[in-house]
C-alpha positions in Angstrom: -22.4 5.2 85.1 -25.3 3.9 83.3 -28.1 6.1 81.6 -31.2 5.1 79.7 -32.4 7.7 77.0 -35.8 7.1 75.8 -36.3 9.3 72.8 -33.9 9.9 69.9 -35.5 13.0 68.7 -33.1 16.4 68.5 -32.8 16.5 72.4 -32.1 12.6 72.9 -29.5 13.0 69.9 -27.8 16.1 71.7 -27.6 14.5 74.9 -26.2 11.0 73.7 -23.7 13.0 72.5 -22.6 15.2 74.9 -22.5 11.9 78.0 -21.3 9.5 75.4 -18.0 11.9 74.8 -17.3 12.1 78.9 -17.3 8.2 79.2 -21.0 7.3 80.5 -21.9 4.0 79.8 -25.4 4.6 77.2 -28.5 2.8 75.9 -31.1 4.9 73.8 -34.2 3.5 73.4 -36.0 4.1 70.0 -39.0 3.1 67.8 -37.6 4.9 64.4 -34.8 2.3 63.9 -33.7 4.1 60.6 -33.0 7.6 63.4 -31.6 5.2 66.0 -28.8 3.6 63.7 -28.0 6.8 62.2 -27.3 8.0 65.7 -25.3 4.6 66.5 -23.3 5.5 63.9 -22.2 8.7 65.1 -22.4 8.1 69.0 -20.9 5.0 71.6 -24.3 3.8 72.4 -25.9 0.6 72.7 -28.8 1.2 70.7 -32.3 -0.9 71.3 -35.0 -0.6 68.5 -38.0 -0.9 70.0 -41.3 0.7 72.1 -40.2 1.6 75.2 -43.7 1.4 76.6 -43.4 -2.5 76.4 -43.3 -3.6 79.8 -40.5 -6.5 79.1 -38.1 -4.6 77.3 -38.3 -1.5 79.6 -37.5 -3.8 82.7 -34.9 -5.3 80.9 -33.4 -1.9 79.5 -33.2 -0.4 82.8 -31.4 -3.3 84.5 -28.5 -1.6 86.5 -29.5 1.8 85.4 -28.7 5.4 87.3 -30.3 7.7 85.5 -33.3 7.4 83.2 -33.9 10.5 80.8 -37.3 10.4 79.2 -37.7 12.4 76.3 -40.0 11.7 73.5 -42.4 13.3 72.1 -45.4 12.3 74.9 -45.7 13.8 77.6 -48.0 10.9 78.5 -44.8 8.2 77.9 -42.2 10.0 79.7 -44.4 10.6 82.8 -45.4 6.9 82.5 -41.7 5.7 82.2 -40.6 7.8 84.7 -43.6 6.5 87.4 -42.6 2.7 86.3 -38.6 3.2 86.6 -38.8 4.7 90.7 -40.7 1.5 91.2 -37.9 -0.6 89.7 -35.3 1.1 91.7 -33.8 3.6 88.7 -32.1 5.9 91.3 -32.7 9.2 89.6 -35.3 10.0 86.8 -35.5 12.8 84.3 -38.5 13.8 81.9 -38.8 16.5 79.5 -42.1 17.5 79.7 -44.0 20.1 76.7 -47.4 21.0 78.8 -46.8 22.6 82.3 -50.0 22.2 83.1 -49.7 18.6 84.4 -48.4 19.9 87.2 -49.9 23.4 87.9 -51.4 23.5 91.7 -54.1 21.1 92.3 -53.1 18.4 89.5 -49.7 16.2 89.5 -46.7 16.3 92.1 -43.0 15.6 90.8 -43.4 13.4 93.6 -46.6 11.5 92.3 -45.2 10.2 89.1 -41.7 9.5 90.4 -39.7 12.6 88.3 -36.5 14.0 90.0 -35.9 16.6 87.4 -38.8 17.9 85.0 -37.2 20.0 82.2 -40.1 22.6 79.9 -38.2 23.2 76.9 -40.7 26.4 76.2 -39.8 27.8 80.1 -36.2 27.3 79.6 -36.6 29.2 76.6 -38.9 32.4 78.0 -36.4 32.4 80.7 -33.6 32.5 78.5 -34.4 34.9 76.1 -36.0 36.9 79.3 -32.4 37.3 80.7 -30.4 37.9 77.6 -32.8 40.5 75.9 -32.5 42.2 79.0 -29.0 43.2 78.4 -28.4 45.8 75.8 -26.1 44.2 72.9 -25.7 40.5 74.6 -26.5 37.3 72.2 -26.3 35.1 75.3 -26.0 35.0 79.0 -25.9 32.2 82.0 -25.1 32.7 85.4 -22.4 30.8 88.1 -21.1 30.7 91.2 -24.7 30.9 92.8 -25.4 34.1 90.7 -22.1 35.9 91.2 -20.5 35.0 88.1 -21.7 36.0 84.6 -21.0 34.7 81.4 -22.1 37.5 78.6 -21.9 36.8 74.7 -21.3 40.2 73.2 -20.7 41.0 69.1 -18.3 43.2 68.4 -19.9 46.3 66.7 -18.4 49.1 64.3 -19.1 51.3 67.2 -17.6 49.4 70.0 -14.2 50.6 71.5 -12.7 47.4 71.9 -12.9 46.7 68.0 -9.0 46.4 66.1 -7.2 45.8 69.9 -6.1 42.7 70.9 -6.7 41.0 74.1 -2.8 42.2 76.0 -3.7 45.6 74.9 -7.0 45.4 76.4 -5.7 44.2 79.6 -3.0 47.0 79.4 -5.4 49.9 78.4 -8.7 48.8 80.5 -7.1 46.2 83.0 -8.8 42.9 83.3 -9.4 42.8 87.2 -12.9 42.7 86.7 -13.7 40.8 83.1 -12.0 38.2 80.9 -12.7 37.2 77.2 -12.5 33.5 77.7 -14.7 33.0 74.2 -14.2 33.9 70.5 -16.1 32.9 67.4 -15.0 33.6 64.0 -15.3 32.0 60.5 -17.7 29.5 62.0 -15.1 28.5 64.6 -14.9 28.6 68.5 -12.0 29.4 70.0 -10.5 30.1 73.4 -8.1 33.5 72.5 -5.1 34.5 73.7 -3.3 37.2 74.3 -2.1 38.2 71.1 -6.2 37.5 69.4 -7.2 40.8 68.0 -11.5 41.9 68.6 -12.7 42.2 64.7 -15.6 44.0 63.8 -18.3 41.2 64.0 -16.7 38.5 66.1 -18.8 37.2 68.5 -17.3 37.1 72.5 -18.1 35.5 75.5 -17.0 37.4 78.5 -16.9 36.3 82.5 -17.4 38.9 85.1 -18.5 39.3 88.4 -22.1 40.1 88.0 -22.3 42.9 90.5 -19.7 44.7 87.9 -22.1 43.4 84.7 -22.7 47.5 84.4 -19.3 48.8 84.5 -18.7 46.0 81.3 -22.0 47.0 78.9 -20.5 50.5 77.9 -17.5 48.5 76.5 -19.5 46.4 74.4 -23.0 47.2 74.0 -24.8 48.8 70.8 -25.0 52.4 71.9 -28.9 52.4 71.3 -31.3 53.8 73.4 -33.7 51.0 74.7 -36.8 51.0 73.7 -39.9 49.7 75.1 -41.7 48.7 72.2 -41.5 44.8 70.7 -42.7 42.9 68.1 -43.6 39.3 68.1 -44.4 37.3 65.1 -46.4 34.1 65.4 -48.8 33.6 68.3 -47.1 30.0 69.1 -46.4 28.4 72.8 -43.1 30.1 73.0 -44.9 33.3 71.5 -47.6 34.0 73.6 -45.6 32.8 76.9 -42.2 35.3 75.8 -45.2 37.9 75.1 -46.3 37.7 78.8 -42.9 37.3 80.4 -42.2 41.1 78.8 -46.1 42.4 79.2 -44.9 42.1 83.0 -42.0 43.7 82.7 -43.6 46.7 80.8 -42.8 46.3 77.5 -45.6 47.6 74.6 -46.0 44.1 72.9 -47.7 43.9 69.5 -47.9 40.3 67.5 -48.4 39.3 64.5 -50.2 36.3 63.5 -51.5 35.6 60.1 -54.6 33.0 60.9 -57.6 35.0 62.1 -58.8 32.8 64.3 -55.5 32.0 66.7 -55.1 36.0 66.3 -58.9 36.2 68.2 -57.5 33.6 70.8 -54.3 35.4 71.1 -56.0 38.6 72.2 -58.5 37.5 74.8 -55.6 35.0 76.3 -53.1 38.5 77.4 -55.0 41.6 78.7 -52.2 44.6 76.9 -51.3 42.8 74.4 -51.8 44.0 70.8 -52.4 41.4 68.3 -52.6 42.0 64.7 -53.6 39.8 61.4 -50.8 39.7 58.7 -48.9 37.3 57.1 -45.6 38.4 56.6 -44.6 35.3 54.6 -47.3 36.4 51.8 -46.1 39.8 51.7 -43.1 40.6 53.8 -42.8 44.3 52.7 -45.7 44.4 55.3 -43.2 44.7 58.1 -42.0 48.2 56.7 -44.9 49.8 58.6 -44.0 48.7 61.9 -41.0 51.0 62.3 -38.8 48.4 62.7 -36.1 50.5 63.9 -38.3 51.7 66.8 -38.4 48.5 68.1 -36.3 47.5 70.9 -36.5 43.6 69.5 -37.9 41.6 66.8 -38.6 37.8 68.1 -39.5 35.7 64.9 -41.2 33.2 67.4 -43.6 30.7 64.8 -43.5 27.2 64.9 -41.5 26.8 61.3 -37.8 27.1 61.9 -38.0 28.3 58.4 -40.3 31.2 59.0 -38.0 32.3 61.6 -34.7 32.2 60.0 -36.1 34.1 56.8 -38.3 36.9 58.3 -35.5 37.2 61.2 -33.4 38.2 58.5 -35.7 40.1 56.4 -36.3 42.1 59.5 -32.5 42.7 60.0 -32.5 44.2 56.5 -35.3 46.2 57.0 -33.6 48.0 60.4 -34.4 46.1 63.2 -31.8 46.6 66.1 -32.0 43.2 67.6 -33.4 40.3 66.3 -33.9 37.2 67.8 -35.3 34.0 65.7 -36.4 30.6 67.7 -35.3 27.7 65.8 -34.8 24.2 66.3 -32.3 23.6 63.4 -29.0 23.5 63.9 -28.1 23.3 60.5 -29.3 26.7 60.3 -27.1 28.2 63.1 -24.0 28.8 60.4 -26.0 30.7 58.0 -27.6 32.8 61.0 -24.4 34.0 62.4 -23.1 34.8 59.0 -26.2 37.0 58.3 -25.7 38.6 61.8 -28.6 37.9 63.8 -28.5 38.8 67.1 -29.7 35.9 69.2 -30.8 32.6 68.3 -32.8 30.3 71.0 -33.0 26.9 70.6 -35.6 25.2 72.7 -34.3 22.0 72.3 -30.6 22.9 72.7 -31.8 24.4 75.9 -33.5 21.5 77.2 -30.4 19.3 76.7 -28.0 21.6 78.3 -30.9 21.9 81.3 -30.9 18.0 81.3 -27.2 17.7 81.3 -26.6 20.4 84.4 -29.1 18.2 86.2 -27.1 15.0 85.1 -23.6 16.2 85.0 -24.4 16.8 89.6 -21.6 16.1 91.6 -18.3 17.5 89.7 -19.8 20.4 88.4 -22.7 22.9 89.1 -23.4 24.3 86.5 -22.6 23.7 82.5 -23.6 25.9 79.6 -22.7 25.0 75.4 -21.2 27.7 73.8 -22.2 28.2 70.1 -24.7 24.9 69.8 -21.9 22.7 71.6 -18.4 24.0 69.9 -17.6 25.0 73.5 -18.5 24.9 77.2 -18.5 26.4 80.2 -18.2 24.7 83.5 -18.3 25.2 87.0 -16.5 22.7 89.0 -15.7 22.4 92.6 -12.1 21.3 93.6 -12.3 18.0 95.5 -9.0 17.5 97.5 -8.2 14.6 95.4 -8.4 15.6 92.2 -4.9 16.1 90.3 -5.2 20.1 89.8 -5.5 20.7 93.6 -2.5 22.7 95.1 -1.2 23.3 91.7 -0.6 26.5 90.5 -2.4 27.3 87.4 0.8 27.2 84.7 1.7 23.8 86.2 -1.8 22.1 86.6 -2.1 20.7 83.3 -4.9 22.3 81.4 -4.6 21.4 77.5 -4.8 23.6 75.1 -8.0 25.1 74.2 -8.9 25.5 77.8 -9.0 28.3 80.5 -9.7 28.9 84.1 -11.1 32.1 84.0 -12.4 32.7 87.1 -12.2 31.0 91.2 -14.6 31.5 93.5 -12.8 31.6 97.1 -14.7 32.2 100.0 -16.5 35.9 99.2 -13.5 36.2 96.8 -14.0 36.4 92.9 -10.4 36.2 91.3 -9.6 36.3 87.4 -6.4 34.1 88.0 -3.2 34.5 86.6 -0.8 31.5 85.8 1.1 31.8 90.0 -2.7 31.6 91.2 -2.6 28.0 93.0 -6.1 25.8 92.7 -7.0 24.7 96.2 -9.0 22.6 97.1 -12.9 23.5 97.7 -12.6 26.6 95.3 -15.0 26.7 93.0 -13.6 27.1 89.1 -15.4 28.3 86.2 -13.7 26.7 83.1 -14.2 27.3 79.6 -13.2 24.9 77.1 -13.4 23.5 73.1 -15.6 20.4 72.8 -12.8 18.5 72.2 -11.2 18.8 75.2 -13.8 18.6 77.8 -13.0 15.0 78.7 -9.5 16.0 79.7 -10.8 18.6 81.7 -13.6 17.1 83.7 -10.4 14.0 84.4 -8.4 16.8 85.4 -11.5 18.3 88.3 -12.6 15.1 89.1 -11.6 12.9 92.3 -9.4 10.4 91.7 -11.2 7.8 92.8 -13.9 8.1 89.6 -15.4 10.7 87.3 -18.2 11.5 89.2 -18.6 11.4 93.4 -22.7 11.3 92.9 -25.4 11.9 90.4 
């Protein structure tokens, strides 16, 4: 299939990557030439130079295309493109969009300015952090199987039971007939364990479980800690002020910091309950002593420097904070973040492509979600009849190394399978596997007759 990418800016980047790997035929259309052959030299694209805006070369670009995916920096542009491509026949049409209020009630339509799939990098990220935070201990959490199946990213603390015992004497002391550890990071490397992996104090795991059973799960690996109800917020940016409403609704006592006076006034009139204060952490960080750190049930470092965050993230980790989240929008970062232990680390843009590529990826799979910025994934496929695991049994249908079923969705049914569990077709399988080997896997769950049935 062919895809047009206009915008090679950290999402564009992420998502040439991920459908250049599973065999999509891409063009990426950029103006920086220097960041567009930086990325052809890393990624099976056919790269144009150039202003997407220019009528010509947009009609030519598009030329056969499926999918357009619009994601520069203007909003303006990628509703523009995204009007222009529907009248040239581009069957389905993405655009990630920064300001929701172009379409809040009385102003645009999806429909109006030809967008099948509007993606708001700052929504994806409130609802994100919304979820997660709400389960005591978890660094990261999606839902499959229409809601039924959760994945849960836990850290293995000093004080959890499971830590020193491997995963065949879990199974033997707590049975596995209602969770799986289908994840494991350690050392700066994802894995998929087996077996005879030991749980080490600090290891980060990824668990799948039925959500109605999330509860029975939490005691195993959550922090002990009483929940508390206040939260601190520092920075009074987009993400900022919209995560501080998300938890002023859910009762939460929200106080923010935010070190220019006059975006501290604003702050406070825009939330009714909200408690904004002026200090600048970054001139003198021993300030944060006298918020009780260790009160708080969260610390979100939530500025608009992915700088700020990392550092005062983990100056508030020193200082006692029980969880600590920092937004950031550098990857490069997320290595020295897990080694310093922060608890959760949202990144919009990381977000937004893995929203993008669920809506993209249609068809073969419903849902998708990157493990550890990309190392791994998670999918949901649905068996077609044709596709080369159906009727097998799991030991004999193929999967490479690196790769897990690790649950089936059968009817009302919710199995964790077990190597004589047979793969029939129009079950639903959630999958978890190394980057490396998602190709394989998506050949594997696929029709036989191509990759994809349908956008």
């Amino acid at each position: 299939m062919k895809f047009v990418i206009v915008g090679a800016g950290r999402v564009g980047r992420r998502l040439a990557r991920e459908l250049s790997r599973i065999g999509h035929d891409l063009v990426v259309v950029e103006r920086d030439s220097a960041a567009l052959s930086a990325l052809a030299d890393q990624v099976d694209i056919s790269a144009v130079a150039g202003d997407a805006r220019d009528l010509t070369l947009f009609i030519e670009v598009v030329k056969g295309a499926d999918a357009l995916v619009t994601v520069t920096e203007s909003d303006e542009t990628n509703l523009a493109l995204c009007l222009l491509a529907r009248r040239l026949g581009v069957g389905r049409r993405i655009a990630r969009i920064r300001n929701e209020k172009w379409f809040a009630p009385g102003a645009l339509t999806q429909e109006d300015v030809g967008i099948d799939v509007l993606i708001h990098p700052e929504l994806e990220t409130v609802a994100f952090l919304e979820a997660v935070i709400g389960i005591q201990g978890a660094f990261d959490y999606a839902l499959f199987a229409d809601g039924e199946v959760a994945l849960v990213g836990f850290t293995v603390g000093e004080k959890t039971p499971l830590a020193g015992m491997s995963l065949m004497e879990l199974r033997g002391k707590y049975g596995l007939d209602y969770f799986l550890v289908i994840g494991l990071y350690r050392e700066n490397r994802f894995t998929v364990p087996g077996g005879q992996d030991t749980l080490m104090v600090g290891d980060k795991v990824w668990i799948l479980t039925a959500a109605a059973t999330l509860d029975l799960v939490r005691p195993l690996f959550g922090s002990g800690h009483e929940e508390s109800k206040e939260m601190l917020i520092l920075g009074s940016s987009r993400i900022g002020m919209k995560v501080a409403e998300a938890f002023l609704a859910k009762g939460k006592t929200v106080t923010m910091l935010e070190p220019d006076e006059e975006k501290a006034r604003r702050a406070a009139e825009a939330l009714s309950g909200l408690r904004v204060m002026k200090v600048d952490v970054t001139d003198a960080p021993e300030g944060l002593r006298e918020f009780h750190l260790e009160r708080q049930s969260v610390f979100i470092a939530a500025t608009d420097d992915a700088k700020t965050n990392v550092m005062t993230s983990l100056l508030a980790k020193r200082m006692g904070a029980r969880r600590v989240v920092a937004i950031t929008d550098e990857p490069a970062f997320l290595p020295v973040m897990n080694a310093i232990g922060l608890d959760i680390i949202a990144d919009p843009h990381l977000l937004a492509a893995g929203a993008i590529l669920r809506s993209v990826r249609k068809g073969l799979t419903h849902a998708v979600a990157p493990l550890m910025a990309g190392e791994g994934e998670i999918i949901e496929f649905s068996i077609p009849a044709s596709a080369r695991v159906a009727g097998k049994t799991l030991a004999k249908a193929g999967l490479p190394r690196g790769a897990l079923v690790g649950m089936l969705i059968r009817g009302d049914d919710i199995i964790i399978p077990g190597g004589a569990d047979e793969l029939r077709a129009g079950d639903r399988a959630v999958v978890v596997t190394g980057a490396d080997t998602i190709p394989e896997v998506e050949r594997l769950f696929a029709p036989k007759s191509g990759l994809f049935s349908s956008l």
